[in-house]
C-alpha positions as CSV (number, residue, x, y, z in Angstrom):
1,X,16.0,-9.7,-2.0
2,X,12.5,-9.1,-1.2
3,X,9.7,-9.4,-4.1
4,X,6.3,-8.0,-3.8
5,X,2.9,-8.9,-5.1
6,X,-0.2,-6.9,-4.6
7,X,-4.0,-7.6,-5.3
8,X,-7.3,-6.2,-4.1
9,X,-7.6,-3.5,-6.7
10,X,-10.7,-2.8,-8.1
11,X,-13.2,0.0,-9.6
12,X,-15.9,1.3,-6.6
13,X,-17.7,4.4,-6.5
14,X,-17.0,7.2,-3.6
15,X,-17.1,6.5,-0.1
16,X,-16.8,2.6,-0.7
17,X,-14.1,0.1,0.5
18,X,-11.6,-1.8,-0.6
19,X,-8.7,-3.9,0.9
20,X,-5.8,-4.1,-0.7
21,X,-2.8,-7.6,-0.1
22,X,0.9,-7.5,-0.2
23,X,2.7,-11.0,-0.3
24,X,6.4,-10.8,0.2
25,X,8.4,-13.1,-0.3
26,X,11.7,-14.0,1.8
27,X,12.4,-14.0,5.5
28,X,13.6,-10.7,5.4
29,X,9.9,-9.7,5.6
30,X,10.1,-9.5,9.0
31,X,13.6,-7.2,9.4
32,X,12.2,-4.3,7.6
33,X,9.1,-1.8,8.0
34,X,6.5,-2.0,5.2
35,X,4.6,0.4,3.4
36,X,2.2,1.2,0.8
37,X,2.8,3.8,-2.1
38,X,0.3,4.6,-4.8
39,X,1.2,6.9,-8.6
40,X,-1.7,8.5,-10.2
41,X,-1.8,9.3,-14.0
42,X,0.8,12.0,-14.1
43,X,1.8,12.4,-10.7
44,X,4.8,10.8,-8.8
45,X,5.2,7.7,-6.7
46,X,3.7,8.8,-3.0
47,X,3.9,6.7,0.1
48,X,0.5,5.9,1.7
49,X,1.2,4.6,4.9
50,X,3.7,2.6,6.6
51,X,4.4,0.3,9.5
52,X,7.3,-1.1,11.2
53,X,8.0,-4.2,12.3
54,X,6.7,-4.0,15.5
55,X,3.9,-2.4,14.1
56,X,4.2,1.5,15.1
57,X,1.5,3.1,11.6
58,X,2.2,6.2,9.8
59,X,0.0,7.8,7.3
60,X,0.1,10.2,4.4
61,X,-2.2,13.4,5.8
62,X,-4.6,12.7,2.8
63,X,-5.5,9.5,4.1
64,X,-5.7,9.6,8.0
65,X,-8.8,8.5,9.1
66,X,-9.7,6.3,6.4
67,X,-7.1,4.1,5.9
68,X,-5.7,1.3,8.0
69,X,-2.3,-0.6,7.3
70,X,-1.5,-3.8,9.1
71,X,0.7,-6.5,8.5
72,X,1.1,-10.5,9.7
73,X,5.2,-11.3,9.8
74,X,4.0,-15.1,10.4
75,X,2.2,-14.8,7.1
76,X,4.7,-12.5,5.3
77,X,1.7,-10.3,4.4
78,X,0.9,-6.6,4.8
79,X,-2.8,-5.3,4.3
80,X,-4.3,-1.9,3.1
81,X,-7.9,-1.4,4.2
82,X,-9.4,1.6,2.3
83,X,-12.6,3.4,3.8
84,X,-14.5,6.6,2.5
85,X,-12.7,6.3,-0.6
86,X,-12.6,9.2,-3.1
87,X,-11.9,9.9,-6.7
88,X,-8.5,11.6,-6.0
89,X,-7.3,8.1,-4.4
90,X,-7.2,6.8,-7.9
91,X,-4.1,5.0,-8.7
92,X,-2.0,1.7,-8.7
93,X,-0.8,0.9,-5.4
94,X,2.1,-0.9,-4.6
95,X,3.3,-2.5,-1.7
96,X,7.6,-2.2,-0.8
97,X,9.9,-1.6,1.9
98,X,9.3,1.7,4.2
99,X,12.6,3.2,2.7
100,X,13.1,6.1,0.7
101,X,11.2,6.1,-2.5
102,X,14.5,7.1,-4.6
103,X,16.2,3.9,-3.4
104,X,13.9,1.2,-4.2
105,X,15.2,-0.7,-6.8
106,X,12.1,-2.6,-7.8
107,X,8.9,-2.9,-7.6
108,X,5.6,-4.9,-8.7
109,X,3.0,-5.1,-10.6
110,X,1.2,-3.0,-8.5
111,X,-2.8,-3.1,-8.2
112,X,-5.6,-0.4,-9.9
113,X,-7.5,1.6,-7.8
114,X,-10.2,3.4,-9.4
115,X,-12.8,5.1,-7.4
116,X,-15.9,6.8,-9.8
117,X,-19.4,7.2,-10.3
């Protein structure tokens, strides 16, 4: 099984950066896409943006353009670079498999994203 750790999180004001980690651990890394997923206070688990392993990207419409997700299979690491962020992109990110949400048995710690003046 695959575990996840995420860091990078952080408080900024709108329209700065941040660049979010994801260590995996396990050589199974490299077998399955990855993808970032983010829950706000009240809301549901969303995916962010994912890419597979050969690196194809796909991104929620709400973030195209100012996100960027890459990953480094030699590494087993997956990065989230965050651009132009705003207040509604306020929430813990986590990093997981690109698999349906509803079967993801578990996830980390996740990181805080908070984005206010």
């Amino acid at each position: 099984q695959v575990q996840y750790v995420e860091s990078g999180g952080g408080l900024v004001q709108p329209g700065e950066s941040l660049r979010l980690s994801c260590a995996a651990s396990g050589s199974i890394f490299r077998i399955f896409g990855m993808a970032w997923y983010r829950q706000a206070p009240g809301k549901q688990r969303e995916l962010v943006a994912s890419i597979t392993n050969s690196g194809r990207t796909t991104y929620a419409d709400s973030v195209k353009g100012r996100f960027t997700i890459s990953r480094d299979n030699a590494k087993n690491t997956a990065t989230l670079q965050m651009n132009s962020l705003k207040p509604e992109d306020t929430a813990v990110y986590y990093c997981n498999s690109a698999v349906p949400i509803a079967t993801i048995r578990a996830w980390g710690q996740g990181t805080q994203v908070t984005v206010s003046s």
